[in-house]
Residue, then its C-alpha position, 0 to 999 in steps of 0.5 A: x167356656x164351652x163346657x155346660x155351666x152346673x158341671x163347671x161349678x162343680x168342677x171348679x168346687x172340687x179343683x180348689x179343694x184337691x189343689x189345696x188338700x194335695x198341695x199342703x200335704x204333698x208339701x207337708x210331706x217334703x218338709x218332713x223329710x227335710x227335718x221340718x214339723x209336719x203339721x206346723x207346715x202342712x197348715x202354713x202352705x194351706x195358708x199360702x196356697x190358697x190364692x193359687x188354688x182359686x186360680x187354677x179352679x177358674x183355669x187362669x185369668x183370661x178367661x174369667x178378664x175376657x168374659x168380664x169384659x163382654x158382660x161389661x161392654x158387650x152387655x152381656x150380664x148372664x157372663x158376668x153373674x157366671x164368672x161370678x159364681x165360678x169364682x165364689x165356688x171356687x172360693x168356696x172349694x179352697x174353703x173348704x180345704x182349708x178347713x180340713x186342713x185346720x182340722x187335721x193339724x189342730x194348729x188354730x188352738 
């Protein structure tokens, strides 16, 4: 974490959603062109890929485990209500995609 913190959130923001946008409709496209419904695909992977896409907007899991662990027993709470919010936005960022995504391929009617 030797970035400043307020970028990072949007950093992290935007690498979920691009994660998720570009993962289903890059996957959408392959199931396409294997004879698969393209819409019905594109909002399954949306679906699936969420989790993974929190994941690489936070850059894996040591960090945010290791800056919990100092808040936690180094008592330094500043790291842990960062992490926090690293976490939230990226949630918020996959959200979003998937939003758009449910948009786009009108599959929830």
């Amino acid at each position: 974490m030797n970035q400043p913190f307020i970028p990072g959130l949007f950093e992290a923001y935007f690498i979920a959603l691009g994660v998720l946008l570009g993962g289903s409709l890059i996957g959408g496209l392959a199931s396409f062109l294997t004879g698969q419904p393209l819409m019905t695909e594109i909002a399954r992977f949306s679906s699936s890929i969420r989790i993974w896409a929190i994941i690489a907007a936070i850059g894996g899991t040591f960090d945010t485990v290791y800056s919990f662990e100092k808040g936690l027993f180094h008592g330094e709470t500043k790291d842990i209500f960062k992490q926090f919010l690293l976490i939230l936005t990226a949630i918020g960022g996959a959200q979003t995609g998937a939003l758009l995504i449910d948009w786009l391929t009108q599959e929830h009617i």
